[in-house]
N, C-alpha and C positions, 0 to 999 in steps of 0.2 A: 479382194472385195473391200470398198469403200465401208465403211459404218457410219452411216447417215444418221443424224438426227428424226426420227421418226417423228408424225403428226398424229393424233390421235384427235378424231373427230368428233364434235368442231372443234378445232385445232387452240384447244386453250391454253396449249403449252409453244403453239405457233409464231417466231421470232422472238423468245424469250430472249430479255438481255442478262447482264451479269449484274445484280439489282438485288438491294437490299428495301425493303420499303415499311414502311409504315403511315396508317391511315392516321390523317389530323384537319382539323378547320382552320390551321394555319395563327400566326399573329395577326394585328391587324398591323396595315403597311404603314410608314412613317412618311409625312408628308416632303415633296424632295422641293430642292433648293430652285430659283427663277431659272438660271440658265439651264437646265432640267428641261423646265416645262418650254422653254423656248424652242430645244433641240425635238420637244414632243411637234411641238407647229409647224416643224419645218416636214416633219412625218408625213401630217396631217396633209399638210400643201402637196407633197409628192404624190401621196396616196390619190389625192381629186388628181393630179395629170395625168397621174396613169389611168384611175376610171374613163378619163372623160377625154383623152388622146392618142389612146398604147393604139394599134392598126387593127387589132378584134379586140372586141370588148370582154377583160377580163372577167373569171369571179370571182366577185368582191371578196364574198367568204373566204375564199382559197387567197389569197392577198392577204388578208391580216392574219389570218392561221399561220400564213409562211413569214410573215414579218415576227412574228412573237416565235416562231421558232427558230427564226435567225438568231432572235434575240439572246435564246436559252441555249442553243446548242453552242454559242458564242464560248458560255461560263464553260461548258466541261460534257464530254460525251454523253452522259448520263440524264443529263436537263432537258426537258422537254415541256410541249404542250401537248394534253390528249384531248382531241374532239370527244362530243358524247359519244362518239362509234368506239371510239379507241380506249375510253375511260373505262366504258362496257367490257370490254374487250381487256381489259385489266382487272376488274375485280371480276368476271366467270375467273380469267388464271389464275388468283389467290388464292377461290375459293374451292377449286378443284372439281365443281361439278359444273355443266350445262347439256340443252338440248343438243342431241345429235346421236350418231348411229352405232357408235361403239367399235371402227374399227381404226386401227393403227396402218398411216399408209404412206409411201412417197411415190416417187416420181420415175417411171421407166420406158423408154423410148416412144416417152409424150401419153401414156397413157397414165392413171395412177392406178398404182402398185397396193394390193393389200399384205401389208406385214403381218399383220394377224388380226384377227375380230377377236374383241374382249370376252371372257366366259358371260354368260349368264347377260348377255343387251341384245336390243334388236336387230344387232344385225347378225351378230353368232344364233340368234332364234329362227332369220328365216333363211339360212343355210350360208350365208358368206364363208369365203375358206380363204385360209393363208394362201399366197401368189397369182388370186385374180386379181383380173387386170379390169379398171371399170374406163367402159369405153365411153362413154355416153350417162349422164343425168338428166333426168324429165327430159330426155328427147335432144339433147344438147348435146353434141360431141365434145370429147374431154379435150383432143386435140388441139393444138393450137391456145390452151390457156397454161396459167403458169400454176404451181400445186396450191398457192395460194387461194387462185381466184377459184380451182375446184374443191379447195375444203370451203372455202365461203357458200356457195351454190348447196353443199352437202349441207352447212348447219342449216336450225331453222328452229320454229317454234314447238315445241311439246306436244305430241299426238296431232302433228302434220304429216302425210302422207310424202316419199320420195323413190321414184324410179331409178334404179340405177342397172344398165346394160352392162352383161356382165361375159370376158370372156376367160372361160376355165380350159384351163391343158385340159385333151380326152372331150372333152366336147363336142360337138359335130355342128351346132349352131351356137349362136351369142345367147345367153340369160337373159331375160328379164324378173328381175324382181325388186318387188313393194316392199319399202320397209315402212314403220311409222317411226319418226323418232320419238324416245324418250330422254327421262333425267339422265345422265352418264357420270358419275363419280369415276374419275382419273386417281387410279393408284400411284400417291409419291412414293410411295416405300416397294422395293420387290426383296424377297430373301428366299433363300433355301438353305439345305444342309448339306457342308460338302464334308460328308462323312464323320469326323469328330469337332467339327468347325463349323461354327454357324454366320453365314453371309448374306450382309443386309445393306442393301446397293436404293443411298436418299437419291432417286430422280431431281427432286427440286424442293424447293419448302414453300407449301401453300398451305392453308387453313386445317389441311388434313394429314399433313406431315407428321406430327408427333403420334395422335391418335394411330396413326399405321404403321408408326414406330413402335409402339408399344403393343400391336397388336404381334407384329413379327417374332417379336422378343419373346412373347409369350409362347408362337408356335415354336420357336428354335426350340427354347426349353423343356415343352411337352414331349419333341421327339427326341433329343438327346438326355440321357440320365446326367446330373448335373455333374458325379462324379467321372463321364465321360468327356465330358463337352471341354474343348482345352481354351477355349475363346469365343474371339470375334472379330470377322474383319467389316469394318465401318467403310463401303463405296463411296465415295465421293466425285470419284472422277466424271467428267462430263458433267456436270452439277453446275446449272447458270447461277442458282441462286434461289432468290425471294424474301420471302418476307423475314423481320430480322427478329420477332418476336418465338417464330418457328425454328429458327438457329439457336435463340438462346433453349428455345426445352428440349431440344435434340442435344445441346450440350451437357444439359442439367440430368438427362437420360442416365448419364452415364458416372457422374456428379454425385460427391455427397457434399460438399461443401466448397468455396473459392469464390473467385469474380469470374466470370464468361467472358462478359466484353465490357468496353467505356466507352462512350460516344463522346464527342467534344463539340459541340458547335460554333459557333463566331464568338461568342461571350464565354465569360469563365462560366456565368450562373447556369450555362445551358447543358454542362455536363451531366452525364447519366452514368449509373452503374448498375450492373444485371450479375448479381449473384448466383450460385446455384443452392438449392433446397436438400435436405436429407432426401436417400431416397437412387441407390446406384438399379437402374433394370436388370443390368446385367450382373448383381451378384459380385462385384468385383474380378470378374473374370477380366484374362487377359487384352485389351482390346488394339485393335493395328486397322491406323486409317489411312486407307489409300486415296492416293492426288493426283492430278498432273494437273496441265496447262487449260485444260476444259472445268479445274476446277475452281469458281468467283463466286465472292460476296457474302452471302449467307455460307456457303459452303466452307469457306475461308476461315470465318468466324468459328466453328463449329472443329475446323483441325486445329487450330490458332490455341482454343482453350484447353483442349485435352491435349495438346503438345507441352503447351507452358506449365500446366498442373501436373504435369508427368502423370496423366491415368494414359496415355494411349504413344504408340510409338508411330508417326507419320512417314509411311513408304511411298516412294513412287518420286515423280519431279515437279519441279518448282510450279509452284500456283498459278491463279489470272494477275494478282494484284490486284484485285477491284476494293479497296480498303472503304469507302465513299458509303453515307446513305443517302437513299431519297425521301422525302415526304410527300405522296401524294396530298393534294389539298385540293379540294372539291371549289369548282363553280360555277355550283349550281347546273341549271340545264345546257350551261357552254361545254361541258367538259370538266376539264381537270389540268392542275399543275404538276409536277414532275419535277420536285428541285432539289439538290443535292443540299444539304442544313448539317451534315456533320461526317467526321471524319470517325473510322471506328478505332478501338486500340485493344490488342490482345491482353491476356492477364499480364502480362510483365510488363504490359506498357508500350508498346513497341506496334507503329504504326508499319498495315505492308502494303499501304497506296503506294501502288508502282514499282513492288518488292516483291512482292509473294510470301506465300510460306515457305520456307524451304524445308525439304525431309528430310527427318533423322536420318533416315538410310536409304541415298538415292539408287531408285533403280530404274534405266530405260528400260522402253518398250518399245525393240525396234519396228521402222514401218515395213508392211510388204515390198514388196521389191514395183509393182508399179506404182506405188502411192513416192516412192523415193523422188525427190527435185521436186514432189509437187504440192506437199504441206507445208508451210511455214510455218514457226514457233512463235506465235502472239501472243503479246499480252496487254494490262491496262497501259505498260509503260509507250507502248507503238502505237496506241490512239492518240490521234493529231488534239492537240487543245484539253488533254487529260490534266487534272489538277496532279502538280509535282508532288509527290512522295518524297516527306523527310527525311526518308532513308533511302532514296533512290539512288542509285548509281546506274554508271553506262553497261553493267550488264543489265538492267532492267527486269522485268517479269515472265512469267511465262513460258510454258515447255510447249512440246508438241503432246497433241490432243488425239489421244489415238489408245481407242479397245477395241480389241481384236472378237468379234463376235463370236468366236467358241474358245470355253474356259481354257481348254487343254492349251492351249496358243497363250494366251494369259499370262507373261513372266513376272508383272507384277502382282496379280493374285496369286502365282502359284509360290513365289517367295515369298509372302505374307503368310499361305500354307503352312510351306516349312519352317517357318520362324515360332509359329505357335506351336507347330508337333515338334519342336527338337531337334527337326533335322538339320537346320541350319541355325546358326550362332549370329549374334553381334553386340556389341556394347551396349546400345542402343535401346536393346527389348531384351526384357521387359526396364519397363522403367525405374530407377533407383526408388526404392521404397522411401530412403532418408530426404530425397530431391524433392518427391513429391509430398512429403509430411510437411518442409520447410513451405513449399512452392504455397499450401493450402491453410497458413497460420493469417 
């Protein structure tokens, strides 16, 4: 079985990249030199021929949207323009709530799949179950569209009414049922307790990451007696990213004192540094953060600092590399800009555009036997036009991205297991107590 990246409706987490971001109004732009503006009029001049000779008449809007994104996507994978639809469509993702129906679904022999409806939303209220199949919305066959254009159709505005045809194994005819949508808060955080071990698996970092961090943390603790409880392992894996303010308090979580990260941008004066605060969640227990090739950006950040401080030991295989931020920069009712403004750097200083993290203690996770010859191992170093990493070499970034959807299958969780219960040994973990005294001065 495939493990798909799931859509949870309206798909806010839908084509996430590997993306650190933060919200700003930008500098203001510095006036550019005459042959500049010349090469601007030659634009200008091309743009009238195409208006007024290409064999159908273009649109215009679509014409300069795609000229500014030629522009951006020029500099580095990550640069971009967002229309107002797409800018939208970036802050619901941060913010981890919007209108829609509350279930998690993909794509299965053209019909969409429900993964599961969320407890307690409209659409686990008027009876959706895990592996219906919705054939039809308000009257529209789902057929023939792609899962995108059917979670678009699914969102909508707050206490709007939506029909969706529904076909359930045991059934004898199709379902029809009403749902309304409401708010939906998207959980970045999922945990549970595997027995003396408490596992708390970041989805992504949005506005509500930390807050459900520390919500987690808190239930681990309630149900394990502290004198039980031997750790923690920190999920990373599959983790695209987000915003880089939610990387540094997911680091500082775990933190009682050091640097998280540095940002560096074009000048010296543009430099940043993010400390962490008194204040460990986890008590100083043992903690082991698992990685692989699914895991960029924000995510990066976040093993990068509890690797370097020696509070945490990083298992699993090498990273995205997405070392890169962005700055969204607002304009106004056109949308929004998307431009890469700095590069990040772990606590020791050490840039991984194009590197990854690599883990204390590598461990594969082989693939099923049909998925073999048909994953490839990518990372930011295989994206065309990706800004070079200082420390790059031709082995480059990125593992294969691949968790096996039941635990027991899980080699890299199940040896993070054993490494916190004692049954397995390595140098590695826990971390040198004197390493991390020096690392945190």
């Amino acid at each position: 079985m495939i493990r798909k990246a799931s859509l949870v409706i309206v798909g806010a987490l839908m084509g996430a990249t590997a993306m650190s971001a933060i919200y700003s109004a930008g500098v203001p732009a510095q006036a550019a030199g005459p042959s500049t503006y010349k090469e601007l009029s030659i634009f200008g001049d091309v743009f009238e021929r195409v208006r007024a000779q290409y064999v159908t008449p273009p649109d215009e809007e679509k014409l300069v949207e795609n000229a500014i994104n030629g522009m951006l996507t020029s500099l580095d994978p990550h640069s971009s323009f967002l229309n107002s639809k797409d800018a939208e469509d970036m802050r619901t993702q941060t913010r981890g709530e919007f209108g829609g129906l509350g279930i998690e679904v993909t794509m299965e022999n053209e019909l969409v799949k429900v993964i599961a409806p969320i407890d307690d939303t409209p659409a686990s209220r008027a009876g959706i179950l895990a592996g219906d199949l919705i054939a039809e919305i308000d009257g529209q066959a789902v057929r023939g569209l792609k899962l995108e254009d059917a979670v678009e159709k699914m969102r909508g505005a707050v206490n709007t009414p939506i029909k969706l045809t529904v076909l359930r194994e045991g059934a004898d005819k199709p379902l029809d049922i009403t749902i309304v949508r409401e708010v939906i808060s998207v959980r970045a955080v999922k945990s549970r307790v595997e027995g003396d071990v408490g596992y708390v698996r970041v989805i992504s970092f949005t506005e509500k990451t930390y807050d459900d961090l520390e919500k987690a943390i808190q239930k681990i603790k309630a149900d394990v007696p502290a004198d039980k409880l031997k750790g923690y392992v920190l999920d990373l894996r599959l983790n695209p990213g987000g915003l880089l303010d939610q990387a540094i308090n997911v680091s500082d979580a775990f933190l009682e004192r050091g640097e998280v990260v540095s940002t560096r941008g074009r000048n010296a004066d543009e430099t940043r540094r993010f400390n962490a605060g008194d204040g460990d969640l986890t008590d100083g227990k043992p903690v082991i953060v698992l990685i692989n090739g699914g895991s960029a950006s924000a995510s990066e950040i976040v093993a990068g600092a509890l690797q370097d401080l020696k509070r945490a030991t990083v298992v699993g295989t090498r990273s995205f590399g997405k070392g890169s931020v962005q700055t969204i920069i607002p304009l106004g009712d056109s949308g929004a800009l998307r431009l890469t403004t700095a590069l990040y750097y772990t606590p020791s200083g050490k840039s991984i555009q194009g590197t990854g993290i690599n883990p204390d203690i590598k461990v594969e996770q082989p693939l099923p036997e049909e998925l073999q010859g048909k994953v490839r191992a990518e990372g930011e170093s295989s994206l065309r036009g990706h800004i070079q990493g200082q420390n790059e070499t031709d082995e480059g970034s990125g593992s294969t991205a691949y968790v096996p959807p039941e635990a027991k299958d899980d080699i890299q969780l199940n040896y993070a297991l054993d490494l916190l219960r004692g049954i397995k040994t390595d140098p590695s973990f826990p971390p040198s107590p004197d390493k991390a005294a020096a690392a945190k001065q």
